[in-house]
CHARMM-style PDB file with segment names, atoms N, HN, CA, C and O in Angstrom:
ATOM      1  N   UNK     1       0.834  -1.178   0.000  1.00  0.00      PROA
ATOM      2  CA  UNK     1       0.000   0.000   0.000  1.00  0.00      PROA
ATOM      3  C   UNK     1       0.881   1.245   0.000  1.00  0.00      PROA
ATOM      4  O   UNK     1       1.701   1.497   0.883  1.00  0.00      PROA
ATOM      5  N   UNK     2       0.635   2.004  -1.080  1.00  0.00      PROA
ATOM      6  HN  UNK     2      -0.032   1.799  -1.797  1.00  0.00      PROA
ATOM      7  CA  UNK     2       1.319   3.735  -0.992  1.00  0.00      PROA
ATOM      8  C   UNK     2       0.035   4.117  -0.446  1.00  0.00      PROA
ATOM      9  O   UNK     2      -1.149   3.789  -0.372  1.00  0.00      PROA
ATOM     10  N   UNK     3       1.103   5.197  -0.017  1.00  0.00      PROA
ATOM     11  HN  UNK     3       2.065   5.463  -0.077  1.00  0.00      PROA
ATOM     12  CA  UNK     3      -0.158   6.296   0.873  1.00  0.00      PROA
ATOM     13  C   UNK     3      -0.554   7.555  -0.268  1.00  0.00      PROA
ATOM     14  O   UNK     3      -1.439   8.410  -0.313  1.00  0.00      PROA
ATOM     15  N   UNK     4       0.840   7.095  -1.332  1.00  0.00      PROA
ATOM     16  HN  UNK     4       1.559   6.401  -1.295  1.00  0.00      PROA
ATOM     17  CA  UNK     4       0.293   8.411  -2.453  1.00  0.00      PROA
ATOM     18  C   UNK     4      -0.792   8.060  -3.438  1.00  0.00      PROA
ATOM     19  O   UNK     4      -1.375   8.838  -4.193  1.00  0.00      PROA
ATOM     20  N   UNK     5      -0.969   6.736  -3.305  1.00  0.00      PROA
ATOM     21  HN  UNK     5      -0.496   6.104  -2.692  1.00  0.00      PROA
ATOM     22  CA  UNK     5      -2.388   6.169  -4.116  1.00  0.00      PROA
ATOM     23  C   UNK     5      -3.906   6.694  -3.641  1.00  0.00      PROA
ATOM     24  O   UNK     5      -4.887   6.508  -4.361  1.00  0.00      PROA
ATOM     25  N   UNK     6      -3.979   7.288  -2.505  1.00  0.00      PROA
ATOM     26  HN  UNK     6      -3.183   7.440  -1.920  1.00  0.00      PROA
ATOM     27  CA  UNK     6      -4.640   7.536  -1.735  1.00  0.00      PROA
ATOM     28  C   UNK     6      -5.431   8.596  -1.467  1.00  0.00      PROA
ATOM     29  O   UNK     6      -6.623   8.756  -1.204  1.00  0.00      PROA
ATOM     30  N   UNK     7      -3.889   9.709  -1.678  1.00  0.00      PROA
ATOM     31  HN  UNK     7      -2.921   9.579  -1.891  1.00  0.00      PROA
ATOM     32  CA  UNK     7      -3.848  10.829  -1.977  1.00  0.00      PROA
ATOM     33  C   UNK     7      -4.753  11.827  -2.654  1.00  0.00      PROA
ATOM     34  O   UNK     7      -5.147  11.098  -3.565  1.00  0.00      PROA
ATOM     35  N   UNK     8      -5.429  13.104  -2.876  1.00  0.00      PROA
ATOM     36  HN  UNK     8      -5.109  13.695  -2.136  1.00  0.00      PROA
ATOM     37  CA  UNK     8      -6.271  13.772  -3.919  1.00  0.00      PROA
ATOM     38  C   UNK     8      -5.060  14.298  -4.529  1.00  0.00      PROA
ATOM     39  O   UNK     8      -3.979  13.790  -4.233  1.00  0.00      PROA
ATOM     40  N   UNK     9      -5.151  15.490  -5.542  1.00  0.00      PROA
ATOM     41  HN  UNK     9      -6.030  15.903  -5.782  1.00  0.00      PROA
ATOM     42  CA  UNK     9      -4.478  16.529  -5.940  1.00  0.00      PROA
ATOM     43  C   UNK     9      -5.096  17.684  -5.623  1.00  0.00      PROA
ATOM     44  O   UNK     9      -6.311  17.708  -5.428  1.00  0.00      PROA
ATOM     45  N   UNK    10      -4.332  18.765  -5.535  1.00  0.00      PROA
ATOM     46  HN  UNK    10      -3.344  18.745  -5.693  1.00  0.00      PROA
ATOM     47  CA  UNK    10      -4.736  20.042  -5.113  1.00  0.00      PROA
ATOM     48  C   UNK    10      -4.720  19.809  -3.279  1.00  0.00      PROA
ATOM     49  O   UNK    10      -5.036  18.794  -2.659  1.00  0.00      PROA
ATOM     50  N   UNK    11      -4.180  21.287  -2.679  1.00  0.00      PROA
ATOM     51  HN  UNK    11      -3.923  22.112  -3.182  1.00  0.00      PROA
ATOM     52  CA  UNK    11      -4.107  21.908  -1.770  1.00  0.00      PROA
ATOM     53  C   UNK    11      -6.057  21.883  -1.137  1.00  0.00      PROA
ATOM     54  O   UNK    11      -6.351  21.553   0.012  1.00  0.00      PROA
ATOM     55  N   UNK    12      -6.987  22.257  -2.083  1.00  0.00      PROA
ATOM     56  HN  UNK    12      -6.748  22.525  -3.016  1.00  0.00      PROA
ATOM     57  CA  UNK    12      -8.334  22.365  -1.530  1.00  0.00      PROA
ATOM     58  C   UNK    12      -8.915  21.214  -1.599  1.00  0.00      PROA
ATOM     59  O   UNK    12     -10.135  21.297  -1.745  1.00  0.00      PROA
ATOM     60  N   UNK    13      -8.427  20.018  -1.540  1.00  0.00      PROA
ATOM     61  HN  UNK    13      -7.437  19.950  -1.421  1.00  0.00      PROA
ATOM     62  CA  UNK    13      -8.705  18.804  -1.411  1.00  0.00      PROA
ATOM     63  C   UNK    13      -7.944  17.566  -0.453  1.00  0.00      PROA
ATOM     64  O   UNK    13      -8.159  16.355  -0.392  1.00  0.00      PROA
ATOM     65  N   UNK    14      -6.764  18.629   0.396  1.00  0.00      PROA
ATOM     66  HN  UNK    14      -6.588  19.613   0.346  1.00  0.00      PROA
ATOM     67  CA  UNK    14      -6.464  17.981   1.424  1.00  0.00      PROA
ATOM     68  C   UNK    14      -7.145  16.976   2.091  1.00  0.00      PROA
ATOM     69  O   UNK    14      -8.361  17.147   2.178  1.00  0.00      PROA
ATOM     70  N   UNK    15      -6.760  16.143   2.501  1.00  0.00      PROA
ATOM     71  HN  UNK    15      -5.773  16.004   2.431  1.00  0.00      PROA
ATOM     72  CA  UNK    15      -7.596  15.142   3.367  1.00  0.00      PROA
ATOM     73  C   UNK    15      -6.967  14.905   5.042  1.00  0.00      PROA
ATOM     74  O   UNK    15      -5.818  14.591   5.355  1.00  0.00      PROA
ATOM     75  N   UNK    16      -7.693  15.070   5.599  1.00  0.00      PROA
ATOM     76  HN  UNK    16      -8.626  15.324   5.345  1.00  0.00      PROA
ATOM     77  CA  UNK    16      -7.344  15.044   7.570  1.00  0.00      PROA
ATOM     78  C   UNK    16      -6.423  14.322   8.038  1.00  0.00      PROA
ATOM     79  O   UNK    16      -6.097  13.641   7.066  1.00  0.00      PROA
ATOM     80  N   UNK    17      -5.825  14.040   8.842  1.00  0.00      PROA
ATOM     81  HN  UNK    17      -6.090  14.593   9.632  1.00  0.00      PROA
ATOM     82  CA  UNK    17      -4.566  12.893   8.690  1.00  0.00      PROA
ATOM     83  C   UNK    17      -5.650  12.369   9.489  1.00  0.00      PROA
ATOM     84  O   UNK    17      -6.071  11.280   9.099  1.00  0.00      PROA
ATOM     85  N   UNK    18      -6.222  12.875  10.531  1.00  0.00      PROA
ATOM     86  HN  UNK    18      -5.880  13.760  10.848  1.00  0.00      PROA
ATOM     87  CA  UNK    18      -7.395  11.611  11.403  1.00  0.00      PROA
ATOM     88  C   UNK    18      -7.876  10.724  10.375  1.00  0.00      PROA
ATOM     89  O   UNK    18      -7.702   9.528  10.611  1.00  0.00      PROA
ATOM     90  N   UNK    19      -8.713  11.173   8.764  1.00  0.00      PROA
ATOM     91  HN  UNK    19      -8.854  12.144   8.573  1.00  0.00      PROA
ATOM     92  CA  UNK    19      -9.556  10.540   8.195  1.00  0.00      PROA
ATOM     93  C   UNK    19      -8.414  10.014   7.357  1.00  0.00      PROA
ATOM     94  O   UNK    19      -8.747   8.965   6.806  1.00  0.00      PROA
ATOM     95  N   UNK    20      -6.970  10.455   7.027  1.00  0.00      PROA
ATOM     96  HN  UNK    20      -6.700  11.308   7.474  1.00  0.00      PROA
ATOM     97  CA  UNK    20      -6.657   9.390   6.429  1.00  0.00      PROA
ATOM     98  C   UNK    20      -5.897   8.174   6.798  1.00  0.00      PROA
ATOM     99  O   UNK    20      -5.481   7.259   6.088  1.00  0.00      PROA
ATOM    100  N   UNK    21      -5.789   8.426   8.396  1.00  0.00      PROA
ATOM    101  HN  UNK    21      -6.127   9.169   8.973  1.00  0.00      PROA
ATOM    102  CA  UNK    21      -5.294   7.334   9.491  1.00  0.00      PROA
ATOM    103  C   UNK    21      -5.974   6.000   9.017  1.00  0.00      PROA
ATOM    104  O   UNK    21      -5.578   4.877   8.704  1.00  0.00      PROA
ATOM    105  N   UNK    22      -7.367   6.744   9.123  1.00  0.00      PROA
ATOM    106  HN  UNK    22      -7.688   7.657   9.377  1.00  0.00      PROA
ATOM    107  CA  UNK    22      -8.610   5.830   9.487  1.00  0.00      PROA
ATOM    108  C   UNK    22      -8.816   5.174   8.379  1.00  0.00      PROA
ATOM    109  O   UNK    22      -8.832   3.946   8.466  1.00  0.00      PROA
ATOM    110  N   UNK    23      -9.001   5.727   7.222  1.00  0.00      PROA
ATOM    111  HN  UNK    23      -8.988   6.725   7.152  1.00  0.00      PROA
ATOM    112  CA  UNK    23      -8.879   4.841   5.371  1.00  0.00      PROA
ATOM    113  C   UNK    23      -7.676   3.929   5.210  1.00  0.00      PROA
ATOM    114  O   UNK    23      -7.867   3.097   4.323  1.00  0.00      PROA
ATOM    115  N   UNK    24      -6.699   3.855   5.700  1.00  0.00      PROA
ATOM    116  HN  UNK    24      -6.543   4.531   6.420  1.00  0.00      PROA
ATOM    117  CA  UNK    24      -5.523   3.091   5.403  1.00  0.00      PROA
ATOM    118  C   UNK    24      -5.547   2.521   6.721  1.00  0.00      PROA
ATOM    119  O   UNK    24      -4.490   1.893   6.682  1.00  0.00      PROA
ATOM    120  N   UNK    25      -5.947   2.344   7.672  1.00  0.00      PROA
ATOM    121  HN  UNK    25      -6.806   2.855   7.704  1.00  0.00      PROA
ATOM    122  CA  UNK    25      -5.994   1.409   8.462  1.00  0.00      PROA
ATOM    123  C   UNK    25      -4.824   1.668   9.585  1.00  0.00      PROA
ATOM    124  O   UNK    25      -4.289   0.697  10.121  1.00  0.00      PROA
ATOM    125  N   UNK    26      -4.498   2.821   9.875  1.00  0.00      PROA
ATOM    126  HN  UNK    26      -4.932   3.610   9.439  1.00  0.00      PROA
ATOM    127  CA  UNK    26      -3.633   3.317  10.705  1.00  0.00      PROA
ATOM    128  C   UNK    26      -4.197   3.459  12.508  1.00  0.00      PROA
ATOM    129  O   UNK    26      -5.174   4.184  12.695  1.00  0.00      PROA
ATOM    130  N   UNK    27      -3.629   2.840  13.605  1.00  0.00      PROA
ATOM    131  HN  UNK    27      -2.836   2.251  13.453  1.00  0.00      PROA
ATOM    132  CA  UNK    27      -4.289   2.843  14.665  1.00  0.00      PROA
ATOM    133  C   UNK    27      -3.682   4.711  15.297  1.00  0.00      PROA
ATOM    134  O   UNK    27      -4.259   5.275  16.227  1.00  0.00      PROA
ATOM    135  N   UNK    28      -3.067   5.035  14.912  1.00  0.00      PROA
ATOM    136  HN  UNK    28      -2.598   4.578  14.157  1.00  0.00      PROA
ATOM    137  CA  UNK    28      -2.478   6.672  15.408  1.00  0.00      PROA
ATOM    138  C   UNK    28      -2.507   7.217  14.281  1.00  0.00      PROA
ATOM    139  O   UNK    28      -2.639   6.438  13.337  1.00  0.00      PROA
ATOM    140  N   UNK    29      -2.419   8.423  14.021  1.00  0.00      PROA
ATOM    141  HN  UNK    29      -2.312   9.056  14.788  1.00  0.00      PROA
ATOM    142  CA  UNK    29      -1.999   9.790  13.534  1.00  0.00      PROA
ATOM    143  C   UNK    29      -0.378   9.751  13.469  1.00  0.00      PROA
ATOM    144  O   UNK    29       0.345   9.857  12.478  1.00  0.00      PROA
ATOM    145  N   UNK    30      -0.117   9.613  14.491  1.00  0.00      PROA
ATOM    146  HN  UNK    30      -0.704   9.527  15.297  1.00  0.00      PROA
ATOM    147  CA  UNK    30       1.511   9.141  14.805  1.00  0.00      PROA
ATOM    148  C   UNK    30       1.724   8.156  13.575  1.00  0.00      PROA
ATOM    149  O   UNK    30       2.099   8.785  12.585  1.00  0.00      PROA
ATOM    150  N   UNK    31       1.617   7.039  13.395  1.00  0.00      PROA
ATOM    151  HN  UNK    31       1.312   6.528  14.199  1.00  0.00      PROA
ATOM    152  CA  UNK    31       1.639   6.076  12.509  1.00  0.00      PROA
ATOM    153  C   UNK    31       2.039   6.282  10.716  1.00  0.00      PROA
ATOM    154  O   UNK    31       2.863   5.914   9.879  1.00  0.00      PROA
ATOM    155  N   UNK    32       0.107   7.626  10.948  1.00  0.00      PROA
ATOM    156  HN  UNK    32      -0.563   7.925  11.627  1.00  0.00      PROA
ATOM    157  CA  UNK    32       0.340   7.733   9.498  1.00  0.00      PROA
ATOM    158  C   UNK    32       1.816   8.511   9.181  1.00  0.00      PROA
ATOM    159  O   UNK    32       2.642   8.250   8.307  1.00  0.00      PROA
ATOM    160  N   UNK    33       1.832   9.583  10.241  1.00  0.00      PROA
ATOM    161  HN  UNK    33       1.161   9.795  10.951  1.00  0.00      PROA
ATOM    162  CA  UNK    33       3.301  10.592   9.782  1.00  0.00      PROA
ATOM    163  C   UNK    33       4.180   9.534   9.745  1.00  0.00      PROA
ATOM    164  O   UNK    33       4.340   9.314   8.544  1.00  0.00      PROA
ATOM    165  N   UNK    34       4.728   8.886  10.271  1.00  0.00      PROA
ATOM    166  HN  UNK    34       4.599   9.064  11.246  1.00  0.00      PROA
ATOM    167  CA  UNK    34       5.548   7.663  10.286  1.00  0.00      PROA
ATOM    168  C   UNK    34       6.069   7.227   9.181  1.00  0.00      PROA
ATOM    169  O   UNK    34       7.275   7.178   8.935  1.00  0.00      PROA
ATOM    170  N   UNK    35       4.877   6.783   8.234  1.00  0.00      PROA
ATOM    171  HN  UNK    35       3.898   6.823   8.434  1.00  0.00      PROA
ATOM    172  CA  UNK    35       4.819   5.969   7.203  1.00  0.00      PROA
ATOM    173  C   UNK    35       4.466   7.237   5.713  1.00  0.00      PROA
ATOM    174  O   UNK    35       4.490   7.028   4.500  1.00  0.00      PROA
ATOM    175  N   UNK    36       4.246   8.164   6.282  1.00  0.00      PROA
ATOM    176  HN  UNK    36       4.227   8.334   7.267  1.00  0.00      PROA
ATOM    177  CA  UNK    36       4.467   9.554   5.416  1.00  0.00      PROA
ATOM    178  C   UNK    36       6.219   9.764   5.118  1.00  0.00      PROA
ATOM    179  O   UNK    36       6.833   9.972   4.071  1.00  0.00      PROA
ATOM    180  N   UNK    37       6.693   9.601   6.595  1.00  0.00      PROA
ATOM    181  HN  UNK    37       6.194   9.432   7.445  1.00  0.00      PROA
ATOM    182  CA  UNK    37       7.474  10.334   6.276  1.00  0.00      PROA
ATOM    183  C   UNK    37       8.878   9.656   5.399  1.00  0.00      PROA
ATOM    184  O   UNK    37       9.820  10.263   4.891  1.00  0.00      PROA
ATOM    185  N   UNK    38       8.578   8.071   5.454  1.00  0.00      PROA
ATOM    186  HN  UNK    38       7.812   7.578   5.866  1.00  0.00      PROA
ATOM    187  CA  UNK    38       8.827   6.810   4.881  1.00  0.00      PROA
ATOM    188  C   UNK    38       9.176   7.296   3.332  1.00  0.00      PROA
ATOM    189  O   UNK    38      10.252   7.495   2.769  1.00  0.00      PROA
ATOM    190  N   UNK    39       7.533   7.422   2.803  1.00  0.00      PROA
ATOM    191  HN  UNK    39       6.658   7.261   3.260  1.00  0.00      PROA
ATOM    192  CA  UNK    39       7.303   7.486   1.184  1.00  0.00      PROA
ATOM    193  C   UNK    39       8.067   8.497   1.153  1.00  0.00      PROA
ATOM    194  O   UNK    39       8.993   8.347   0.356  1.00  0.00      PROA
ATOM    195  N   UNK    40       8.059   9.991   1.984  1.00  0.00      PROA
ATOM    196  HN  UNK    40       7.307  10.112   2.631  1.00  0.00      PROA
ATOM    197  CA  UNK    40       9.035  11.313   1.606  1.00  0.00      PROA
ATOM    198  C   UNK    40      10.347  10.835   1.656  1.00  0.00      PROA
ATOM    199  O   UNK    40      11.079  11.608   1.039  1.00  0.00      PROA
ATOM    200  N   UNK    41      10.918   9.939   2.106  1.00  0.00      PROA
ATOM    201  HN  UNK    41      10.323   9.311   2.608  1.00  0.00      PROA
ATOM    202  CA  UNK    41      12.327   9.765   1.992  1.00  0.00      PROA
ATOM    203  C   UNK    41      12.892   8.535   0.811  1.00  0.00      PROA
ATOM    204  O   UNK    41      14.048   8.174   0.589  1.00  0.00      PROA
ATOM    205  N   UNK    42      11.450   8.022   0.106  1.00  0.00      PROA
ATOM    206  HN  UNK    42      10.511   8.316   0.286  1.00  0.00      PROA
ATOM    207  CA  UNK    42      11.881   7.100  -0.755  1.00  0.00      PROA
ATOM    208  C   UNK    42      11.347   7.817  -1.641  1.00  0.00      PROA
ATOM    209  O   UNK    42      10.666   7.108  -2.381  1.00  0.00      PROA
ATOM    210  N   UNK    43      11.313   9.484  -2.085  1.00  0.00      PROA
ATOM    211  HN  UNK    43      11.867  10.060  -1.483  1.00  0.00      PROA
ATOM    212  CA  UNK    43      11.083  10.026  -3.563  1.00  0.00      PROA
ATOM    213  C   UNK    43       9.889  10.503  -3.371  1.00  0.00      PROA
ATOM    214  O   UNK    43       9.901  11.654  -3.805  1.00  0.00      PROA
ATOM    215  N   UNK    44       8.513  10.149  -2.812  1.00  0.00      PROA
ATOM    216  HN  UNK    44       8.504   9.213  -2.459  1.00  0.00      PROA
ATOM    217  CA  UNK    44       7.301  11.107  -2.856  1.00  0.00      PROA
ATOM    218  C   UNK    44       7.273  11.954  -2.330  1.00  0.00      PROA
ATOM    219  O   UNK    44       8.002  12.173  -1.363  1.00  0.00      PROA
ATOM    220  N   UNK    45       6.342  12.806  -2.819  1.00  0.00      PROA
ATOM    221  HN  UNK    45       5.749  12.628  -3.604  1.00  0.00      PROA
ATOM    222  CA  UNK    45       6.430  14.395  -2.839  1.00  0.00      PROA
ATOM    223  C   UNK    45       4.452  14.609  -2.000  1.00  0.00      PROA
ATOM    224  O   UNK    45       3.388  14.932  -2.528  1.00  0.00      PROA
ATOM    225  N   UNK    46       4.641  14.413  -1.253  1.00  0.00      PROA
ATOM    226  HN  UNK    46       5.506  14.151  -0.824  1.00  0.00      PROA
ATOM    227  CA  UNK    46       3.652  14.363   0.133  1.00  0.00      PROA
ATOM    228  C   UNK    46       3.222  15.688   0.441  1.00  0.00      PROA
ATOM    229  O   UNK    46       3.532  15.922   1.610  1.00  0.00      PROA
ATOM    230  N   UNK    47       2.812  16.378   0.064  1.00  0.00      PROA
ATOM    231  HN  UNK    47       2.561  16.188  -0.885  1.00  0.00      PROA
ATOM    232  CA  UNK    47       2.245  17.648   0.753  1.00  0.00      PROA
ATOM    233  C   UNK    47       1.751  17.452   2.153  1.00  0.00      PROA
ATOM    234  O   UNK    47       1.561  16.309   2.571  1.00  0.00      PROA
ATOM    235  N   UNK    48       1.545  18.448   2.860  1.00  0.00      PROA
ATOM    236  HN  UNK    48       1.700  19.376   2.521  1.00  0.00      PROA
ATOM    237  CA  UNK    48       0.500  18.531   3.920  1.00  0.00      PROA
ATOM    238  C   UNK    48       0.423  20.233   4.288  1.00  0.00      PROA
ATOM    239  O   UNK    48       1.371  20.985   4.059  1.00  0.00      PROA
ATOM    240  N   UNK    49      -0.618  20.596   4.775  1.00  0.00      PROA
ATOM    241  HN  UNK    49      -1.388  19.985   4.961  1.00  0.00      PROA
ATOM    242  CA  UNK    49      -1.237  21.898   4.998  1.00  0.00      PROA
ATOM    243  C   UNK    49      -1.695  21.549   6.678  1.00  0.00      PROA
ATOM    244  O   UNK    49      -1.685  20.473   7.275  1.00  0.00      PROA
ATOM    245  N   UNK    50      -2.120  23.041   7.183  1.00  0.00      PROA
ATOM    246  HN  UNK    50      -2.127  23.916   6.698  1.00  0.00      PROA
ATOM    247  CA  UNK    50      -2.272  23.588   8.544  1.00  0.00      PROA
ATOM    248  C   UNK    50      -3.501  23.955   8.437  1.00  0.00      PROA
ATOM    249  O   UNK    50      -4.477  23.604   9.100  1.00  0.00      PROA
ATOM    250  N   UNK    51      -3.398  24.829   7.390  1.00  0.00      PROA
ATOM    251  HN  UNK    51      -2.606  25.114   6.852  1.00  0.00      PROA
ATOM    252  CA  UNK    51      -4.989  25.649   7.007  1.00  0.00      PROA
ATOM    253  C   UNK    51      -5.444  25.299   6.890  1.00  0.00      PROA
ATOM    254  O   UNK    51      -5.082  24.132   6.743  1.00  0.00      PROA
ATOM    255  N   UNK    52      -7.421  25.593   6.682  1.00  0.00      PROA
ATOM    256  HN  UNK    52      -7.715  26.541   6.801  1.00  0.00      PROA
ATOM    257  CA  UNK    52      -8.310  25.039   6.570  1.00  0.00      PROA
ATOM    258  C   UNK    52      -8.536  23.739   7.544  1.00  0.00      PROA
ATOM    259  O   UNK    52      -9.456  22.995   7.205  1.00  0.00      PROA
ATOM    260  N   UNK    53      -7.934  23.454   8.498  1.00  0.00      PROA
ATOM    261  HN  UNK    53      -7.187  24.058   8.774  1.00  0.00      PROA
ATOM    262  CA  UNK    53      -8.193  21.782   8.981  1.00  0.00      PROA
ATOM    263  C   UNK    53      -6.959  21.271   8.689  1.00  0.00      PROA
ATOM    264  O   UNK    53      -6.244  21.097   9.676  1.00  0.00      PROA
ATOM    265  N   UNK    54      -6.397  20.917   7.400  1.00  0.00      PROA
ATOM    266  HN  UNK    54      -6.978  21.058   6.598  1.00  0.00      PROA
ATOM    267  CA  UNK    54      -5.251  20.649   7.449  1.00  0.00      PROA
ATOM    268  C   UNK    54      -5.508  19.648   6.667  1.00  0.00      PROA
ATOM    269  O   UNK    54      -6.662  19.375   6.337  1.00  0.00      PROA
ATOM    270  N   UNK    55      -4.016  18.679   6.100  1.00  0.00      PROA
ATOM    271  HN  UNK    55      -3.078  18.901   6.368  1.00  0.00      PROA
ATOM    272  CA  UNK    55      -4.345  17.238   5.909  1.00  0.00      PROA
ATOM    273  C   UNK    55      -3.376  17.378   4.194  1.00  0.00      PROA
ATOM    274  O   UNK    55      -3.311  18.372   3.472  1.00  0.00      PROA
ATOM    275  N   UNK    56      -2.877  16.299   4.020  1.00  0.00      PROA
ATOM    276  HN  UNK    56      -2.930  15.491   4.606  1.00  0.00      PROA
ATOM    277  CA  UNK    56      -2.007  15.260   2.982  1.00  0.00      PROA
ATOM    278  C   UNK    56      -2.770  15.975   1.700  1.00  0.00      PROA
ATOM    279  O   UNK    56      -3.961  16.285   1.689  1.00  0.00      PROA
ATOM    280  N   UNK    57      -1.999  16.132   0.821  1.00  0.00      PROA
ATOM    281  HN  UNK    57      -1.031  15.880   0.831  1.00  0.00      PROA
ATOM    282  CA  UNK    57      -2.140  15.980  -0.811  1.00  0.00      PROA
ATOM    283  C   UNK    57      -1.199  15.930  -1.432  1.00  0.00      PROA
ATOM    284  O   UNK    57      -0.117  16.192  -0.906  1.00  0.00      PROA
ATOM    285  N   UNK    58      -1.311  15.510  -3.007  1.00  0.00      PROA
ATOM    286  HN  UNK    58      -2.190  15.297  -3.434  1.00  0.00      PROA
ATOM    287  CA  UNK    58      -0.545  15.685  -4.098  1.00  0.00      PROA
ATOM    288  C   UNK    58      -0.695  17.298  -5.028  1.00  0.00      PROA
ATOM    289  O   UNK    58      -1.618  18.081  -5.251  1.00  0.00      PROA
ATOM    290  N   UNK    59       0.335  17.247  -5.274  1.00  0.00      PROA
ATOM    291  HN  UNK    59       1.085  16.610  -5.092  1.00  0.00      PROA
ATOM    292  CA  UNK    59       0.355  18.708  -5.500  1.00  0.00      PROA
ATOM    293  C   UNK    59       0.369  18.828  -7.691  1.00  0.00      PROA
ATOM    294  O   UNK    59       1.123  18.063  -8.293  1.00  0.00      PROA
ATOM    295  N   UNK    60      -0.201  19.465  -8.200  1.00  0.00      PROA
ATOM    296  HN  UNK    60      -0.813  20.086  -7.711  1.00  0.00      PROA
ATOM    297  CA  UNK    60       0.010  19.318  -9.456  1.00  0.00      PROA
ATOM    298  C   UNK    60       0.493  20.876 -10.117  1.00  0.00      PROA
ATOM    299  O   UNK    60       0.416  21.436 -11.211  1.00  0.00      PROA
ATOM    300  N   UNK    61       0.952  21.145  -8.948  1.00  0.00      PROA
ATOM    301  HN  UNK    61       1.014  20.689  -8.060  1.00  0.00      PROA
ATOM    302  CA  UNK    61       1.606  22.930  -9.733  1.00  0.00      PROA
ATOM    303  C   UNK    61       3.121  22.919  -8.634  1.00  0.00      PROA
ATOM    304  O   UNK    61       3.129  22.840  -7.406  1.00  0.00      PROA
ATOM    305  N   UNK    62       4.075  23.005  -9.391  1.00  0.00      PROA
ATOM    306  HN  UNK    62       4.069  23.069 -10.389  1.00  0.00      PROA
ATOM    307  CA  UNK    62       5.648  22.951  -9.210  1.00  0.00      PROA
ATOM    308  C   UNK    62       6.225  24.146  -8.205  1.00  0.00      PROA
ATOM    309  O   UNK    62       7.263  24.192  -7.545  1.00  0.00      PROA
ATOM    310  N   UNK    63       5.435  24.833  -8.313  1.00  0.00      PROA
ATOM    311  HN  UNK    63       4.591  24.796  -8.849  1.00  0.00      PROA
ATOM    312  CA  UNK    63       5.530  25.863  -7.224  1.00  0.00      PROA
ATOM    313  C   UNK    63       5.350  25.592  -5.673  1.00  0.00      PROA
ATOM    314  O   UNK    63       5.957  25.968  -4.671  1.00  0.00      PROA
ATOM    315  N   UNK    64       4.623  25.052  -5.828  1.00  0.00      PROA
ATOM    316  HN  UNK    64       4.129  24.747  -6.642  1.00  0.00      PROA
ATOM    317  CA  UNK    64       4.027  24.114  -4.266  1.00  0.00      PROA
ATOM    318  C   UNK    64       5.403  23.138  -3.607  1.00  0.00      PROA
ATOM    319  O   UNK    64       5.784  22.771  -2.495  1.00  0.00      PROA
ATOM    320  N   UNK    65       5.806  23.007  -4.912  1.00  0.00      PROA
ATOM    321  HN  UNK    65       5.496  23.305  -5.815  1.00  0.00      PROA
ATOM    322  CA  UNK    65       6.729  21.621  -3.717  1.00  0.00      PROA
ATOM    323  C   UNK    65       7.856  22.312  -3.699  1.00  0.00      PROA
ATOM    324  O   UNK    65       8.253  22.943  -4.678  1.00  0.00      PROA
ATOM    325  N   UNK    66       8.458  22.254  -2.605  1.00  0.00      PROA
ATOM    326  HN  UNK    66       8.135  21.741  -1.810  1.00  0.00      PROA
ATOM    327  CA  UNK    66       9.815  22.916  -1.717  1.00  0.00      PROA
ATOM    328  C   UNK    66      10.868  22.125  -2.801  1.00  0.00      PROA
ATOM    329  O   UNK    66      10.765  21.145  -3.540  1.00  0.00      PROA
ATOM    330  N   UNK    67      11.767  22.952  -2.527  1.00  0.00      PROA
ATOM    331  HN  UNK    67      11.850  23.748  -1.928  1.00  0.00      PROA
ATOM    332  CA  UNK    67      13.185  22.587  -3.490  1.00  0.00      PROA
ATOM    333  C   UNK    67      14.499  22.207  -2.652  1.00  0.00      PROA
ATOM    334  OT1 UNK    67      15.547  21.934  -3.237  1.00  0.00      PROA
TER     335      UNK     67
END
């Protein structure tokens, strides 16, 4: 299981890390960052936001992802 399969695109389609704990079968929040931070160190490009609630996406504008 990738967690980037999972993923939406776009920033206004973030998804909660609670709700995406809970879709992938994660018993913590802790967990999912865990296994986030996994895929970010094997090449995916993982967004996450504060605003709005907050929560994981894929990003489809090049500006967005840190260099």
């Amino acid at each position: 299981m990738k967690i980037t399969d999972y993923l939406p695109t776009g920033k206004e389609n973030a998804i909660p890390s609670k709700e995406l704990a809970a879709r992938l079968g994660f018993d913590t929040v802790r967990e999912l960052q865990r296994a986030v931070e996994r895929e970010r160190q094997s090449g995916a490009v993982i967004l996450s936001t504060c605003t709005d609630g907050g929560g994981y996406y894929l990003s489809d504008d090049p500006l967005e992802i840190p260099h």
